[in-house]
C-alpha positions as CSV (number, residue, x, y, z in Angstrom):
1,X,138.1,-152.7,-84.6
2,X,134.5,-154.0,-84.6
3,X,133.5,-156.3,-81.7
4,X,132.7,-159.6,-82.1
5,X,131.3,-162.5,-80.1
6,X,133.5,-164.6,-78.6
7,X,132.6,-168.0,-80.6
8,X,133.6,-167.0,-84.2
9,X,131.0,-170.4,-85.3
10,X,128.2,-168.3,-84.1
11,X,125.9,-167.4,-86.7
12,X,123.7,-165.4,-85.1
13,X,125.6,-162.1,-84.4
14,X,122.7,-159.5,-83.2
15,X,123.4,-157.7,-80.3
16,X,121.2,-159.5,-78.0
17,X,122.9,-163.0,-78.9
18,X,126.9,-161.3,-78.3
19,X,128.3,-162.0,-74.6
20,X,128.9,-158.2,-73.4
21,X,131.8,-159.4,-71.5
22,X,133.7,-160.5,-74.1
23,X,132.7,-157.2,-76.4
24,X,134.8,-154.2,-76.5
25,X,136.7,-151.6,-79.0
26,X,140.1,-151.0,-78.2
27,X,141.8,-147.3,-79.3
28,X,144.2,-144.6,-78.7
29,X,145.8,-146.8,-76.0
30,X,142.3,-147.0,-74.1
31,X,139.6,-150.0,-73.9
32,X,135.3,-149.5,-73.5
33,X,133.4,-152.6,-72.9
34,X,129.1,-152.5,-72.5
35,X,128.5,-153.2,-68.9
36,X,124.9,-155.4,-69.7
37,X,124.0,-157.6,-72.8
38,X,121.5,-154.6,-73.1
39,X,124.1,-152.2,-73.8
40,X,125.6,-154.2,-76.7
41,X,123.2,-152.7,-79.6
42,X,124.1,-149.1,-78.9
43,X,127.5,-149.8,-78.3
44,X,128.1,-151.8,-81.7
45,X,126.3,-149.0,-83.3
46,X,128.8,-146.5,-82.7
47,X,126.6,-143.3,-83.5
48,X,127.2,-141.2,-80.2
49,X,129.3,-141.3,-77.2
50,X,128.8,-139.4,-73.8
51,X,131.8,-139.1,-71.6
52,X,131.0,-138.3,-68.5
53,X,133.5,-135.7,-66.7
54,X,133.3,-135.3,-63.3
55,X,134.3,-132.1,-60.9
56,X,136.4,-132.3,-58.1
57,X,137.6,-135.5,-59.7
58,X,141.2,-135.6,-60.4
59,X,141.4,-138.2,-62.4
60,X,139.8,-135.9,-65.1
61,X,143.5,-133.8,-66.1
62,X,143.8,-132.2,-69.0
63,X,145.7,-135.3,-70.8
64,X,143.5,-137.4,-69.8
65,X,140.4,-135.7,-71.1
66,X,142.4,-135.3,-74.3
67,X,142.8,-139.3,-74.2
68,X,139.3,-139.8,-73.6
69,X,138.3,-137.1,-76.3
70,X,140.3,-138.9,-78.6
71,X,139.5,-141.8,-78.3
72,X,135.7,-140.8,-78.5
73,X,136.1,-139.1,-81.6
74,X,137.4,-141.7,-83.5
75,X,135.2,-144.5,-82.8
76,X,132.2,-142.8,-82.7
77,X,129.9,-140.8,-85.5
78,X,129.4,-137.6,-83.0
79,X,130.3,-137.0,-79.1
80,X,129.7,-134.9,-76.5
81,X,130.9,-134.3,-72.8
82,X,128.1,-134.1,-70.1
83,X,129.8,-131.5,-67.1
84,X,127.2,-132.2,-64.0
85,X,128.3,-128.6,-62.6
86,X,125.3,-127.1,-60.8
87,X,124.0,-130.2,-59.6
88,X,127.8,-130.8,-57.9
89,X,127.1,-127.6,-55.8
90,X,124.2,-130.1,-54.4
91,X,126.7,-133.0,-53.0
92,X,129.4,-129.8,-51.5
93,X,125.6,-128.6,-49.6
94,X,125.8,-132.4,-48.2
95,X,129.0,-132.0,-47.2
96,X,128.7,-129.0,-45.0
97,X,128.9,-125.9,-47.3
98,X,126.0,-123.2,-46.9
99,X,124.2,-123.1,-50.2
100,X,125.9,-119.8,-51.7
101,X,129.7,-120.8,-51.1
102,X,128.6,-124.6,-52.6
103,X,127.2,-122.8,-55.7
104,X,129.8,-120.5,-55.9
105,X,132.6,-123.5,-55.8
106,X,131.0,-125.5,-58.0
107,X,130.7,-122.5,-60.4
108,X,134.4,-122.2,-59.9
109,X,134.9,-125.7,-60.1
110,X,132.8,-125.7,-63.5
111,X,134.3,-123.2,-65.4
112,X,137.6,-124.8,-64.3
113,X,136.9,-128.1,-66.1
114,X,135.7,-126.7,-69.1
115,X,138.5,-124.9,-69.5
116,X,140.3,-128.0,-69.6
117,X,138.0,-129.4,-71.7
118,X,138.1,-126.6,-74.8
119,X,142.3,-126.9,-74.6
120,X,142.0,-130.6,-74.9
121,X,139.6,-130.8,-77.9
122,X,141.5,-127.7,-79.5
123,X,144.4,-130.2,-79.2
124,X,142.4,-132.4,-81.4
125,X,141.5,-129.7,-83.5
126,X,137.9,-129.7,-82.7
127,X,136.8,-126.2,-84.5
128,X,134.2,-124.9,-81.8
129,X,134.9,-126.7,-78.6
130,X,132.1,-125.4,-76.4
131,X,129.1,-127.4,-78.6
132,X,130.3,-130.3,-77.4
133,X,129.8,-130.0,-73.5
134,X,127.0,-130.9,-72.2
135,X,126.1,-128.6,-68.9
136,X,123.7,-127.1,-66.9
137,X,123.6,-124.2,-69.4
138,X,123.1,-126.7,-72.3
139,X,120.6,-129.4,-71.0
140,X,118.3,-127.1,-68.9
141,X,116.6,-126.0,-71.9
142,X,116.5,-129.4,-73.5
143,X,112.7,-130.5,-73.6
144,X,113.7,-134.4,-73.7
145,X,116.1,-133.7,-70.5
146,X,113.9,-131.4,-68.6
147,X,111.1,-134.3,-69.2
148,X,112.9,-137.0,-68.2
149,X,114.2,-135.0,-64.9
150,X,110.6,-134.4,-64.0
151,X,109.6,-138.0,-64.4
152,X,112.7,-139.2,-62.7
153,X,111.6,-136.8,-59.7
154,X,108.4,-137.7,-59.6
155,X,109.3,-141.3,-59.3
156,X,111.7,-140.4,-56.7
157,X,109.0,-139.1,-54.6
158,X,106.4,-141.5,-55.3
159,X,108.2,-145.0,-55.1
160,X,109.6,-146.0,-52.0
161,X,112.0,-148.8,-53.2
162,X,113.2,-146.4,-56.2
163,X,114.2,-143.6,-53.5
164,X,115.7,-146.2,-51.4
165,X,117.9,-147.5,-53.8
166,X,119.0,-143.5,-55.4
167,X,119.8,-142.6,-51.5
168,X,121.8,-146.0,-51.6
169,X,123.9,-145.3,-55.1
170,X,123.9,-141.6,-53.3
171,X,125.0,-143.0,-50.1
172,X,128.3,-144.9,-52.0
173,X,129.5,-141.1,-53.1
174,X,129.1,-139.2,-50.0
175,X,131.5,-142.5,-48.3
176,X,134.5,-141.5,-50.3
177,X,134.4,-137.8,-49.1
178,X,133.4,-138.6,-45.0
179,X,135.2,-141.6,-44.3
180,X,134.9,-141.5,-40.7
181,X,131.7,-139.3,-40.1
182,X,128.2,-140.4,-40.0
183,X,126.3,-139.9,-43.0
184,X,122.8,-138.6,-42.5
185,X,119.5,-139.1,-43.7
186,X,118.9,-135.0,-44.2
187,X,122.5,-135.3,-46.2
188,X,121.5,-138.0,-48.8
189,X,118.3,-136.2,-49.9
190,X,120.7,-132.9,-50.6
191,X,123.3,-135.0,-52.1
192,X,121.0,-137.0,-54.3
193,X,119.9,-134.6,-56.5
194,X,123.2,-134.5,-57.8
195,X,122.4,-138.8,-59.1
196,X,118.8,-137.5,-60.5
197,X,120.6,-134.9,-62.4
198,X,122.7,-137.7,-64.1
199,X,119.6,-140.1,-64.6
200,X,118.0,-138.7,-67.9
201,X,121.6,-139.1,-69.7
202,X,121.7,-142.3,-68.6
203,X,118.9,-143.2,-69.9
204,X,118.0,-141.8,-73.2
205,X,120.9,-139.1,-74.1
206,X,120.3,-140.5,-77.6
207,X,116.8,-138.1,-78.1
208,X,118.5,-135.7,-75.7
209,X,120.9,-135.2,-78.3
210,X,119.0,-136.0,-81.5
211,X,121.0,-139.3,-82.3
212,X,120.1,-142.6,-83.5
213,X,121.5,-144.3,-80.3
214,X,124.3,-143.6,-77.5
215,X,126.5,-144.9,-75.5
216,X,127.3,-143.2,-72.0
217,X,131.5,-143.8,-71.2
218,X,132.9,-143.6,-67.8
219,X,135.8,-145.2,-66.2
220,X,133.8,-147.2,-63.8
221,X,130.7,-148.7,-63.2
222,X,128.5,-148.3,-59.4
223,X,126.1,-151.1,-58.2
224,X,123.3,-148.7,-59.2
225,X,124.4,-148.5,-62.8
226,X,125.0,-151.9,-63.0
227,X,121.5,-152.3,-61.9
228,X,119.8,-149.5,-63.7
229,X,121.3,-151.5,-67.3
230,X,120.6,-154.4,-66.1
231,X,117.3,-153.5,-66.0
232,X,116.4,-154.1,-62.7
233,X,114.9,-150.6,-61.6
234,X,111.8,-148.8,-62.2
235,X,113.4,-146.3,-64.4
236,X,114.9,-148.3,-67.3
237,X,117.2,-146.5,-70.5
238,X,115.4,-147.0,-73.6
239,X,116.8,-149.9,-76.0
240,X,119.2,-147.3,-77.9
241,X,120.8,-145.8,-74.9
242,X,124.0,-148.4,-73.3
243,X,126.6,-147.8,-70.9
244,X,130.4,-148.8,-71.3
245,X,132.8,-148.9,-68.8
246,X,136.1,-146.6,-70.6
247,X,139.7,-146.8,-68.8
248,X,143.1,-147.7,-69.9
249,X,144.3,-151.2,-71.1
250,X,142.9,-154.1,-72.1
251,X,141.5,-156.9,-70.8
252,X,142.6,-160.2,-72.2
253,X,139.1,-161.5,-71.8
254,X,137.3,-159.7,-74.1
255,X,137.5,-159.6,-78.0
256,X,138.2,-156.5,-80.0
């Protein structure tokens, strides 16, 4: 299952040479491919993946966490699952909770999903479940995350076009949940925390986690993310950290 470049008479096959879009590994029924060319290295490396499991999200069911899982744990050296669960009592604040029934909720809402998450890696007969998830619990007393969450912060505060853009990506989420209301300045900067929360695992979850290089998996890709690895922002993931896009099927484009 190693990806390849497209033109087999290439001799040059190093990561930054191979066309992304025709890149991906195909397993347990389910397809990843690197969203940028800069994603490629970590990607063909195969030493970590980071699926990203989102609350209040119900795509993320208990069989399909088990795909992913799956999937995860046979094409990569080591794997975790990163659970966003404080900072989604953040985005319920932007929608119109007071602050102790939105952390209350997503504390609900939390333990919920890893729940789901334990059964479906004791499925696969992963021996202590919990060490694998990646939450608030774990990654608040993570040096490399807490650093990169200040940094990321501090550029959010300090650089205009940077904030513009996070209130933008942030702007995209809070759309799906108030179709018809008007979303309000006051409501991004709540909601956005949640998006700075995510930032450091997007962009180095490889020293985050102690591993030679990561890729972070989700089932689609946002404008901002397609931005952020292409790197067009001021906050770039370093050269081991990629992205790839992780959903069902296979695209007839791209070579396993």
């Amino acid at each position: 299952m190693q990806p390849t470049a497209g033109d087999d008479r290439a001799q040059d096959r190093s990561p930054s040479v191979i066309d992304h879009t025709r890149t991906a590994i195909v397993a347990e029924g389910l397809a990843a491919r690197p969203i940028s060319r800069h994603c490629v290295g970590p990607f063909l490396a195969r030493s970590h993946a980071c699926l990203g499991i989102s609350p209040f999200n119900g795509y993320f069911t208990t069989e399909r966490i088990t795909e992913l899982a799956a999937w995860a744990l046979r094409t990569f050296s080591a794997v975790h699952l990163f659970v966003p669960d404080v900072p989604a009592a953040m985005t319920l604040q932007a929608l119109g909770y007071p602050p102790d029934r939105a952390a209350t909720k997503a504390r609900r809402q939390a333990g919920y999903l890893r729940n789901k998450i334990c059964r479906a890696l004791e499925t696969l007969r992963v021996a202590e479940p919990t060490t694998l998830i990646l939450d608030w619990a774990a990654l608040s007393g993570n040096p490399v995350y807490s650093g990169h969450l200040r940094a990321v912060s501090d550029l959010f505060d300090s650089d205009v076009d940077f904030q513009e853009t996070c209130l933008e990506a942030t702007r995209w989420v809070l759309e799906g949940r108030l179709k018809d209301s008007e979303i309000t300045r006051a409501q991004l900067r709540l909601a956005v925390d949640y998006l700075l929360a995510e930032l450091p695992l997007f962009i180095d979850t490889a020293t985050i986690v102690g591993q030679s290089a990561s890729v972070f998996c989700y089932h689609q890709a946002t404008p901002f993310l397609q931005r952020l690895y292409g790197r067009e922002l001021a906050v770039r993931p370093v050269d081991r950290q990629g992205f790839a896009v992780l959903a069902p099927g296979f695209d007839q484009g791209m070579t396993q």
